[in-house]
C-alpha positions in Angstrom: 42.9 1.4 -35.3 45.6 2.1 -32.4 46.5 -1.6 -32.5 47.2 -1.8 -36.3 49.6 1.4 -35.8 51.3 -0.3 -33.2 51.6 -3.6 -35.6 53.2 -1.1 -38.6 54.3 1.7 -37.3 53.3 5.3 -37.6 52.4 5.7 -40.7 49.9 2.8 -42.2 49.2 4.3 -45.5 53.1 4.0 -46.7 52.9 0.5 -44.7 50.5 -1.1 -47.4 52.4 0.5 -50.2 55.9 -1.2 -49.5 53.7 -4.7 -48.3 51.9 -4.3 -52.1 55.5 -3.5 -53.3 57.4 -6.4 -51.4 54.3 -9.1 -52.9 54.8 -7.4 -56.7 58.7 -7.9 -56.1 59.0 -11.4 -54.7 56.8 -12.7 -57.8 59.1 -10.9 -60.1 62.0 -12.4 -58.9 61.0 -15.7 -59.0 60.0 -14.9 -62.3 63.1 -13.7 -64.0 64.9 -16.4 -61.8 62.9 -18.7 -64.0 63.9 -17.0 -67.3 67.2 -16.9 -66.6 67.3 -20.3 -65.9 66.2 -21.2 -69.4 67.9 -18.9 -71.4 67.2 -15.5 -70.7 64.4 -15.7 -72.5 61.1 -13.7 -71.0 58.5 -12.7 -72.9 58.5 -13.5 -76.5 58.5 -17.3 -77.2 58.7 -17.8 -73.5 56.1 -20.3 -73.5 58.5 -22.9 -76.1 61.6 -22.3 -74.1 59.8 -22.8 -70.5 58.3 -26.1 -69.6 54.6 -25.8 -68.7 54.7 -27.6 -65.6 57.1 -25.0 -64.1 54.6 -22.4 -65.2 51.6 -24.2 -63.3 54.6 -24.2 -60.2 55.2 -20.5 -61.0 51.4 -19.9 -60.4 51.2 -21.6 -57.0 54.2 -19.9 -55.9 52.9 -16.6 -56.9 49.9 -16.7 -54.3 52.1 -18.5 -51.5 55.5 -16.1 -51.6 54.1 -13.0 -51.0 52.2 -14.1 -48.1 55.6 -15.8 -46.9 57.4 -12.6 -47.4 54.9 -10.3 -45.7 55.0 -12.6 -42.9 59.3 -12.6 -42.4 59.4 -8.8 -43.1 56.4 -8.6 -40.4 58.3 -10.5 -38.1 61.7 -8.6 -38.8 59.4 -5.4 -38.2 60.6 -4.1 -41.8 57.4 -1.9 -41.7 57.9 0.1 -38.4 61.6 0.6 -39.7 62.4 4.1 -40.4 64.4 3.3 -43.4 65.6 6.8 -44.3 68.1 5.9 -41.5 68.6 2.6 -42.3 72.5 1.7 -42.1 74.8 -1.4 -42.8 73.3 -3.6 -40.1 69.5 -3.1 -41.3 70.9 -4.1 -45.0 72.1 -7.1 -43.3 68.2 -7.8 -41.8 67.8 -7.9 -45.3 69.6 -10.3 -46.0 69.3 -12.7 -43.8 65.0 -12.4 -44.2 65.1 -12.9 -47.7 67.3 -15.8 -46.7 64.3 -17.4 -44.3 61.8 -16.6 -47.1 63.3 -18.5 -49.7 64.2 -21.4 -47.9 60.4 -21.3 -46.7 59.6 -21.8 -50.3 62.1 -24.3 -50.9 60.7 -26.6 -48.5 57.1 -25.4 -49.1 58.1 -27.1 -52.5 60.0 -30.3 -51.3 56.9 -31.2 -48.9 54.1 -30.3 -50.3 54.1 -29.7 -54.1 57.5 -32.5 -54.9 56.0 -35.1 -52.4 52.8 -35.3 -54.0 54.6 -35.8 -57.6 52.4 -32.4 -59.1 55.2 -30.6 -60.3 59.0 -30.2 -61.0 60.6 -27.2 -59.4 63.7 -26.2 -60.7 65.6 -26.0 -57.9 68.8 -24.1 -58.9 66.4 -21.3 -59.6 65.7 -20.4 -56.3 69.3 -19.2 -55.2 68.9 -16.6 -58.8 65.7 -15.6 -57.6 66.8 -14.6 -53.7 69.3 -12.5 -54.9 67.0 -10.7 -57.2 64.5 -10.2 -54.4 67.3 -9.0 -51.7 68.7 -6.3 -54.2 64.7 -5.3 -55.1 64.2 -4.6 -51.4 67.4 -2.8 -51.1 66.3 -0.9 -54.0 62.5 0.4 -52.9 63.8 0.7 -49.4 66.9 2.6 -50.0 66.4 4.2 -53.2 65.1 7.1 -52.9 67.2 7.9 -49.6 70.3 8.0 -52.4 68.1 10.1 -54.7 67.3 13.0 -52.6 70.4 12.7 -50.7 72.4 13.4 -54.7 70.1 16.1 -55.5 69.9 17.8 -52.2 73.7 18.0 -52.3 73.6 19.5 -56.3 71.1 21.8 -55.2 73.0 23.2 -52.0 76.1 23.5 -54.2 74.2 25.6 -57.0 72.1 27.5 -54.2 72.8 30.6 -52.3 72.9 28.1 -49.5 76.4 26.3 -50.5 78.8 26.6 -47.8 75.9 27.6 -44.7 75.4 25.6 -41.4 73.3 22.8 -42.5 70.5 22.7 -39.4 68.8 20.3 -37.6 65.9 21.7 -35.6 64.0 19.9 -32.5 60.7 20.5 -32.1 57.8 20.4 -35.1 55.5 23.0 -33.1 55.2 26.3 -33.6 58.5 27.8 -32.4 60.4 25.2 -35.0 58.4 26.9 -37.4 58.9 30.1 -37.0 62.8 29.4 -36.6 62.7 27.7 -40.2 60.7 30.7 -41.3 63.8 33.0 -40.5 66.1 30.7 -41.8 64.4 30.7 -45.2 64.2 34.7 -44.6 67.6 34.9 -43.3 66.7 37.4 -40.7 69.5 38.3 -38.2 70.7 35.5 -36.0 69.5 33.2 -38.6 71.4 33.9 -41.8 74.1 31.5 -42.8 72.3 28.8 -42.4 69.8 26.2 -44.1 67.6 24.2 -42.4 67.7 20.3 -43.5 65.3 18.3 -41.5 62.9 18.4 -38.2 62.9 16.2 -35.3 59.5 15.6 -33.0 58.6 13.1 -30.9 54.8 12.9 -32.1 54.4 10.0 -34.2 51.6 11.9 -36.1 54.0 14.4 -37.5 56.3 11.8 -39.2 57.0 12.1 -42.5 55.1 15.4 -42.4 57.0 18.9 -44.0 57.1 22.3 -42.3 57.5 24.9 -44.7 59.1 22.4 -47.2 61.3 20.4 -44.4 60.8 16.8 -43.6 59.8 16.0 -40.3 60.9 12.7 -38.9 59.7 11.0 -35.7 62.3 10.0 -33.0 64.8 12.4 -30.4 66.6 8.9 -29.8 67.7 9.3 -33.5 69.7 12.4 -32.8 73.1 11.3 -33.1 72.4 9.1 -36.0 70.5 11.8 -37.8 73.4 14.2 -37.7 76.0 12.0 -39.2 73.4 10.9 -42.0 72.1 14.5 -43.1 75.7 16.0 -42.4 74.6 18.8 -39.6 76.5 21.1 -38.5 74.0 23.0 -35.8 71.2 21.7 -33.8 68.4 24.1 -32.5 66.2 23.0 -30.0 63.0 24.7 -30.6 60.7 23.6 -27.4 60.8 26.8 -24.9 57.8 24.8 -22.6 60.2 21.6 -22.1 61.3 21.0 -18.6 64.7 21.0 -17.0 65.0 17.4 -17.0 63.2 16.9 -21.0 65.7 19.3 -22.2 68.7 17.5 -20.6 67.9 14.3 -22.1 67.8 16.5 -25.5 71.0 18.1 -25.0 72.5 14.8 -24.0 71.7 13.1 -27.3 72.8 16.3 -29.1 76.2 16.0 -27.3 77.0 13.0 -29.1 77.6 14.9 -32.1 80.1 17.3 -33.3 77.5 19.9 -33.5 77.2 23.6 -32.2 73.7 23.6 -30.0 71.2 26.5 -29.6 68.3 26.8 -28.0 65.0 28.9 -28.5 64.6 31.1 -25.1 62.6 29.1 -22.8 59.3 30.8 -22.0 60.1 31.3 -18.1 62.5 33.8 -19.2 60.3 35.5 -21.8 59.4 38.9 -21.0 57.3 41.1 -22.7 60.1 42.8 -24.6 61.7 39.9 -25.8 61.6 38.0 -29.0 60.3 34.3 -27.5 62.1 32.9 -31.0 65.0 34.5 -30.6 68.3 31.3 -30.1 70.5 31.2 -27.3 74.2 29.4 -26.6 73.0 25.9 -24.7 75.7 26.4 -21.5 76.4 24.1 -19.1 73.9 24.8 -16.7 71.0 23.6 -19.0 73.0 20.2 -19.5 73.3 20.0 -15.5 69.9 21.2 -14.4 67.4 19.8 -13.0 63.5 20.7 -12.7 62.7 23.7 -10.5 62.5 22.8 -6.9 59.6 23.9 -5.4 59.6 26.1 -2.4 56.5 26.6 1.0 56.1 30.0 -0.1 53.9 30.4 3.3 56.4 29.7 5.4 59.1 31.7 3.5 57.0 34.6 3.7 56.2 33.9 7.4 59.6 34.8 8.6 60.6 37.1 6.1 57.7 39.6 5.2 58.2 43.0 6.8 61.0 41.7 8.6 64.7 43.6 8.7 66.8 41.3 6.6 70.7 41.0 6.6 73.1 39.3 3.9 76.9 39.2 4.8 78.6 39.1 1.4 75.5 40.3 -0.2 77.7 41.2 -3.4 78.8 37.4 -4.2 77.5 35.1 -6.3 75.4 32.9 -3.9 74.5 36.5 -1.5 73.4 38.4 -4.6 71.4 35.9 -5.7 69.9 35.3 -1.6 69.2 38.8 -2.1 67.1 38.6 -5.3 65.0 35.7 -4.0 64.6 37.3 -0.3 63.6 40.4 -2.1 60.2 38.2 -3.6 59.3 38.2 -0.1 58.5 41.9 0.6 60.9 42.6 3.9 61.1 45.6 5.3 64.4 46.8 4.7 67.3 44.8 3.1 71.1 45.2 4.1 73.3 44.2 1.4 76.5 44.3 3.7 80.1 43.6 2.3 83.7 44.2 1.3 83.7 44.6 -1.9 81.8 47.9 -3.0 81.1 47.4 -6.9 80.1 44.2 -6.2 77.7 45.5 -3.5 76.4 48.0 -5.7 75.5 46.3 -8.7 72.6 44.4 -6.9 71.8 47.4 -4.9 71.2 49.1 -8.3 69.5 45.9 -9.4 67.0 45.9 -7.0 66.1 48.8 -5.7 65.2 49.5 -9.7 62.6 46.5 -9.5 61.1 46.9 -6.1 60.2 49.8 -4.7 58.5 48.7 -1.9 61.5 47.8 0.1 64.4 49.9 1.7 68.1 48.6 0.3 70.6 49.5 2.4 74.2 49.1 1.0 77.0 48.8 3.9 80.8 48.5 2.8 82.8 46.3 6.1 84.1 43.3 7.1 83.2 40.7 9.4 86.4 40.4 11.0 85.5 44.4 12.3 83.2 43.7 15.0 82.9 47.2 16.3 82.0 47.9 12.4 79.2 44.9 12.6 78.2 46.2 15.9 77.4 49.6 14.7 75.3 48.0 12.0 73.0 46.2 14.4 72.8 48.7 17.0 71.2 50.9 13.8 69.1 48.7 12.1 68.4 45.6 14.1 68.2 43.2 12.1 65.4 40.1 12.1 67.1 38.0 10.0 71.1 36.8 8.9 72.0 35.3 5.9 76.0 34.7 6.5 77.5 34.2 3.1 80.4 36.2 3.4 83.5 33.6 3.2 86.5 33.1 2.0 86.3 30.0 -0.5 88.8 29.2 -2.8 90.5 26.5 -1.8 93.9 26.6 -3.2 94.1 30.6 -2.0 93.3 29.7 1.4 96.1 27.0 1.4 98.8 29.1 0.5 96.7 31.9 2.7 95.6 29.8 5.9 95.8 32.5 8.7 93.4 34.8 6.2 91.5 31.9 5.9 90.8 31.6 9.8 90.5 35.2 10.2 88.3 36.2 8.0 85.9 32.3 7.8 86.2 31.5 11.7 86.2 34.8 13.3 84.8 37.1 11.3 81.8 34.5 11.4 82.1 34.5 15.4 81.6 38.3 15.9 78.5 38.0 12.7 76.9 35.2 15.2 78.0 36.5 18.9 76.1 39.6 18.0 72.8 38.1 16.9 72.9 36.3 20.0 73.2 39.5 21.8 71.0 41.6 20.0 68.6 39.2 19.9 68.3 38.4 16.0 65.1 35.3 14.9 67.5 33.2 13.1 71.1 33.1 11.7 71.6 31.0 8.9 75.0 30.3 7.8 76.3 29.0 4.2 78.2 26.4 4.9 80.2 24.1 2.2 80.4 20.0 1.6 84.2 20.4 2.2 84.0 20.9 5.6 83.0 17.0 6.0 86.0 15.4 6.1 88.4 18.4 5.5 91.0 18.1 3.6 92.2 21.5 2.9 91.9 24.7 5.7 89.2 26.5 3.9 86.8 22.9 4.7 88.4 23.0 7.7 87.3 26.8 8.8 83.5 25.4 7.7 83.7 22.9 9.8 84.6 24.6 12.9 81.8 27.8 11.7 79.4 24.3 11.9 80.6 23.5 15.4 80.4 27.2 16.0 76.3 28.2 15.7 76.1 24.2 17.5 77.7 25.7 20.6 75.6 29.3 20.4 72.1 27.4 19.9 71.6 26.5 23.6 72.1 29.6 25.8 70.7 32.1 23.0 67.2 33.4 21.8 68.4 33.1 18.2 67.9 30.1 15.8 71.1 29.3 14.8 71.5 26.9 11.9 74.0 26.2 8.7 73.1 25.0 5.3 75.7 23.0 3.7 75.9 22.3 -0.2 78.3 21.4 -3.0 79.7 23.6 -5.7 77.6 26.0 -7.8 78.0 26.4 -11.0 78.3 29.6 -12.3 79.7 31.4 -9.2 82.8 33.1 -9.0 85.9 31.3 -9.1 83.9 28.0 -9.9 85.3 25.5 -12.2 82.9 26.7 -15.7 83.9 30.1 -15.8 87.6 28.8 -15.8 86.6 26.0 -18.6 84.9 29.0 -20.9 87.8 31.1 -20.4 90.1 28.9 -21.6 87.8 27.2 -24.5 87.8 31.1 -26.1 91.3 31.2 -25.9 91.4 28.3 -28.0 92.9 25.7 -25.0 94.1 23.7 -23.8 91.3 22.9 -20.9 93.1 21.8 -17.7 91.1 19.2 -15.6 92.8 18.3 -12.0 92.5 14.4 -12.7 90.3 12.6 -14.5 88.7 10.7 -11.8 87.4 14.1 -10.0 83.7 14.1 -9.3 81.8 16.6 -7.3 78.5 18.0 -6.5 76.5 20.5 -8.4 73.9 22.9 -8.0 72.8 26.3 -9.9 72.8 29.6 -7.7 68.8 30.1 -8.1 68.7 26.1 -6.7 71.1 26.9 -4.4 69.6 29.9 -3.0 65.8 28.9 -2.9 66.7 25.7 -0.9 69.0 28.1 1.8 65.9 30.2 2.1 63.6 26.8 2.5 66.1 25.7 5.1 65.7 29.0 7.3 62.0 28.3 7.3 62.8 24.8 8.7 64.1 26.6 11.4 65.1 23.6 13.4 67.6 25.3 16.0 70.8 23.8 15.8 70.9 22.1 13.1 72.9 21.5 9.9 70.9 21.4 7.0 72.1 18.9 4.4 71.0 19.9 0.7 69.9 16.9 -2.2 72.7 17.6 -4.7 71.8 15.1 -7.1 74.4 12.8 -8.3 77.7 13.7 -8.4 79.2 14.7 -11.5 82.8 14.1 -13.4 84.6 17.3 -13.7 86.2 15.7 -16.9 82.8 15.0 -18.5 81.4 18.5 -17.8 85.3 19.7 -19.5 84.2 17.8 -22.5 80.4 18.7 -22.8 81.3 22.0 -22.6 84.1 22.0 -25.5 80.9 20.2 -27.4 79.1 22.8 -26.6 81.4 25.5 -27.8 81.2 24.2 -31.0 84.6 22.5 -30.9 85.7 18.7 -31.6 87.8 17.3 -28.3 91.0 16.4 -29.4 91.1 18.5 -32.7 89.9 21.8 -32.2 90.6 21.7 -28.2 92.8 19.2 -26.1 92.1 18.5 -22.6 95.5 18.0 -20.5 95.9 16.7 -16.7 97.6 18.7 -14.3 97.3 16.6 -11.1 95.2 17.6 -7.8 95.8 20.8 -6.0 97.3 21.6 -2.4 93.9 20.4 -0.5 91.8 18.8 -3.2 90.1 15.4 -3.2 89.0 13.2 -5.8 85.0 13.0 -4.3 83.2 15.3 -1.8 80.8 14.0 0.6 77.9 15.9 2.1 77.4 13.9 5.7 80.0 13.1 7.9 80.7 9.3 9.0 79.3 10.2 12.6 75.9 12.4 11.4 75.0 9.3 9.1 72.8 7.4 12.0 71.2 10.7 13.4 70.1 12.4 9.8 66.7 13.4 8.9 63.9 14.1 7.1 62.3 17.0 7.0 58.9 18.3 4.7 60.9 19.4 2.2 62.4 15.9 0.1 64.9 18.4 -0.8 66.5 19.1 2.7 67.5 16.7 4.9 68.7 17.4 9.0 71.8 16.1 10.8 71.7 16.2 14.1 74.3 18.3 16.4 77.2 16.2 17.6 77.7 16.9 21.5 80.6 19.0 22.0 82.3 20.4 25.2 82.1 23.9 25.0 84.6 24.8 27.2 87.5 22.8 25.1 86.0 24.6 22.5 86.3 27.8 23.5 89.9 27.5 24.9 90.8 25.7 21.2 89.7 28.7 19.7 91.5 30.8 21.9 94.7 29.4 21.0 93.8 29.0 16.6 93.2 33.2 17.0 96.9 33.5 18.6 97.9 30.9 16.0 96.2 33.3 13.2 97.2 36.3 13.9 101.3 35.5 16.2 102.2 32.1 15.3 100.8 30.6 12.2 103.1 27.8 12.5 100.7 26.1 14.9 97.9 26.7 12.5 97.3 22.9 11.3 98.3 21.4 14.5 95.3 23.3 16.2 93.0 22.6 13.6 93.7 18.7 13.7 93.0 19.3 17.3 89.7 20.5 16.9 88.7 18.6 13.9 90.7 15.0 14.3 89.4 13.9 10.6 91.1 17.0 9.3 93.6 15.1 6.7 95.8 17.9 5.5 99.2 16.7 3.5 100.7 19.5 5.8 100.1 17.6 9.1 103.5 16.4 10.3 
């Protein structure tokens, strides 16, 4: 049974009909090709005005075309074709079988029936008859396609439906049911709208109707679906699909002009919530991939019950550190930073959700070290997270003694007291700019790198750094920028078109940073799988698709030519850690090796880039190119 649905198609039963249909038609068409031949004249007298040898042909012919027309509409697959979506090209396969069939006959007829002086076939006739057959198949296949499609559009423009979103929903289960049941209801969040057909991958459910809309087999048909049943809004109604299912989804629906929504996926359904209620598709579901999973055991073995600090606990990345760190019961959390409302949001956020822990909210900087040491002395902490940075690039370029201030030395009193009061492990966040730096904020990275590398040795604490692209969805990032200026109605300014960089979501981000501090490895940079790199210019135009806007008539996209600092690509290893990187258990997290450094060079370099920060910024870049020598600034004499 399996292999004769593979031979048709899905569905077998509607098969049969159009091969019973296609044999009926072929001998009709030969038939009135003979008629017309002689007159015109069928039925009535048709036996005077036809000769009766070309009726004893006719016969033959009527057992062998069908079988000859089966066979070329077999072999042209016309019965796995889903011809509801049939376009110019498969009217053309049409064509051009009809055209092998009937020169089958023809020569069927010159070799075996002429050449054995039986019959006469009127030759002529055959050209008559071929056209006839190739506007019946156009006719059965295509028909009722032009039918429905008429009285579908009368009855949307009579119904209380004319002028709603016509919908395309993805998914025949049970959540694209209930989300055509409250379209048909028009509950809230649903009204407006009429729903037009289903897609599903499940072959079974092809041609089948949920609540009175078809349901079509094939997610590949997306884009061609949309422009044939006019949709103006796809829902994708599967909340168990996976990161990467749903991307391929979303990247067939953003070949349309569409607006996209989703049903909630079930892993953030809570009991409260409506698991059928629809949600904007963003960016992040287009650039996602599947959840990364974590050694809880050894994230829990250096975490649980411990004292746990976050510099810049009240940022995007520290917040979110501080969410996932807070899944590991420690003992107390400090949420330290400079910015209080920041701060206190997760504060309140957590210390809401788990009572079990002690939040402690601190308000400093990192560049006061008798304000960090005061912290320590009272609370000891086990563990550092050291997010606090500055990390906008173009700020820190017109800014670059704040830069150094605040990302070298403020980070050198955070790691110069862990060493002395004898903290487990530091991990600092460190950034794929600092490879290669072309702008003072990778630069500051890069020396915060050589930093913990020059600490490791002579200290009790495991020092390490975690280095990763850009995360999308933190502050400053390039997608709240894009949003902001798709509301306003445009234009969306990309840098160049040629910009590509890394991207990771916070969540990813912050689970693979906690992974990497259960490594351990002292010393070490931690390199973090990104993925491919990604086109800013192709996440500007998804995300204008996924507003609901047509590029280049609702919302333009203009060029404004790389920043102070900015490179086309970002690269995650250095030319010189390439030879000595590592695996580690995680396929996730990979190890570069420390570079040797002279400590002593490096100590007096940084003597002279804090004079340069804070009494002669003038010597800023010259001092940085020192210490880094593939620092590339455009502001290098």
């Amino acid at each position: 049974m399996r292999k004769i649905e593979n031979f048709f198609g899905g569905n077998i039963g509607k098969s049969i009909l159009y091969i019973v249909l296609d044999a009926i038609c072929v001998d009709f068409s030969i038939l009135v090709g003979i008629g017309m031949w002689f007159d015109g004249s069928i039925p009535g007298g048709i036996k005077i005005l036809i000769p009766e040898t070309v009726w004893i042909w006719y016969l033959i012919m009527a057992i062998i075309a069908p079988i000859v027309c089966v066979f070329f509409y077999i072999t042209f697959k016309f019965y796995k074709n889903l011809w509801e979506y049939a376009a110019a090209e498969d009217v053309f396969k049409v064509v051009i079988a009809n055209t092998f069939i009937f020169l089958t006959l023809y020569f069927i007829d010159l070799f075996f029936i002429e050449k054995k002086e039986l019959l006469i076939l009127p030759k002529r006739m055959i050209v008559a008859s071929a056209i006839i057959n190739i506007l019946l198949c156009i006719v059965i296949r295509f028909g009722g396609r032009i039918i429905k499609r008429f009285f579908t559009y009368i009855g949307h423009l009579i119904s209380r439906k004319a002028g709603c979103k016509r919908v395309m929903i993805i998914g025949a289960g049970n959540s694209g049911n209930e989300v055509i049941k409250k379209i048909i209801k028009s509950e809230p969040r649903y009204e407006d709208r009429i729903p037009v057909i289903v897609v599903d991958d499940d072959k079974e459910k092809n041609n089948t109707n949920i609540n009175g809309v078809r349901v079509v087999y094939g997610t590949k048909s997306i884009p061609k679906l949309a422009r044939v049943y006019n949709i103006d809004e796809i829902i994708i109604a599967i909340p168990t699909a996976t990161n990467i299912q749903l991307r391929k989804i979303i990247d067939l629906c953003t070949k349309t002009e569409c607006a996209l929504k989703k049903i909630q996926p079930l892993s953030d359904i809570s009991n409260n919530s409506n698991s059928n209620s629809i949600m904007d598709i963003n960016i992040v579901d287009l650039l996602s991939r599947d959840e990364i999973n974590i050694d809880v055991k050894s994230i829990s073995g250096y975490l649980k019950h411990k004292v746990v600090l976050v510099t810049g606990g009240g940022g995007s990345i520290g917040s979110e550190l501080c969410r996932q760190i807070s899944k590991f019961s420690p003992k107390k959390l400090i949420i330290f930073d400079v910015y209080e409302n920041s701060a206190f949001e997760i504060f309140n956020e957590l210390k809401n959700k788990y009572s079990n822990i002690e939040f402690i909210i601190k308000i400093g900087s990192i560049r006061d070290k008798k304000c960090l040491e005061n912290l320590f002395e009272t609370f000891h902490p086990a563990v550092i997270f050291h997010a606090a940075a500055h990390k906008h690039v173009t700020l820190m370029e017109n800014c670059p003694a704040e830069a150094i201030k605040n990302n070298v030395f403020g980070t050198m009193n955070t790691a110069e007291l862990a060493d002395k009061f004898n903290v487990d492990r530091f991990v600092l966040l460190s950034t794929d700019k600092a490879v290669n730096p072309t702008n003072v904020m990778g630069a500051t990275k890069r020396i915060t790198e050589l930093l913990i590398q020059s600490l490791f040795a002579n200290s009790k604490t495991k020092f390490m750094a975690v280095r990763f692209g850009n995360v999308l969805g933190s502050n400053g990032s390039v997608i709240p920028i894009f949003q902001r200026q798709i509301e306003e109605g445009g234009p969306v300014t990309v840098t160049d078109p040629n910009v590509v960089r890394y991207f990771m979501t916070i969540p990813e981000a912050a689970r693979l940073v906690l992974q990497a501090g259960g490594i351990g490895q002292n010393g070490r940079i931690f390199v973090l799988d990104m993925g491919e790199p990604v086109k800013i210019n192709d996440l500007a135009k998804n995300l204008i698709r996924l507003s609901g806007y047509v590029l280049g008539k609702d919302i333009d996209i203009i060029y404004i030519g790389l920043r102070p600092g900015e490179k086309l690509y970002e690269e995650l290893i250095m030319d010189d850690e390439k030879d000595n990187l590592s695996v580690t258990y995680h396929d996730k997290i990979f190890i570069a090796k420390p570079i040797e450094i002279d400590n002593e060079i490096f100590k007096n370099q940084l003597e002279r880039l804090h004079l340069a920060a804070y009494e002669n910024t003038s010597e800023i870049y010259k001092i940085l190119h020192e210490i880094l020598p593939n620092f590339n600034s455009s502001k290098l004499s």
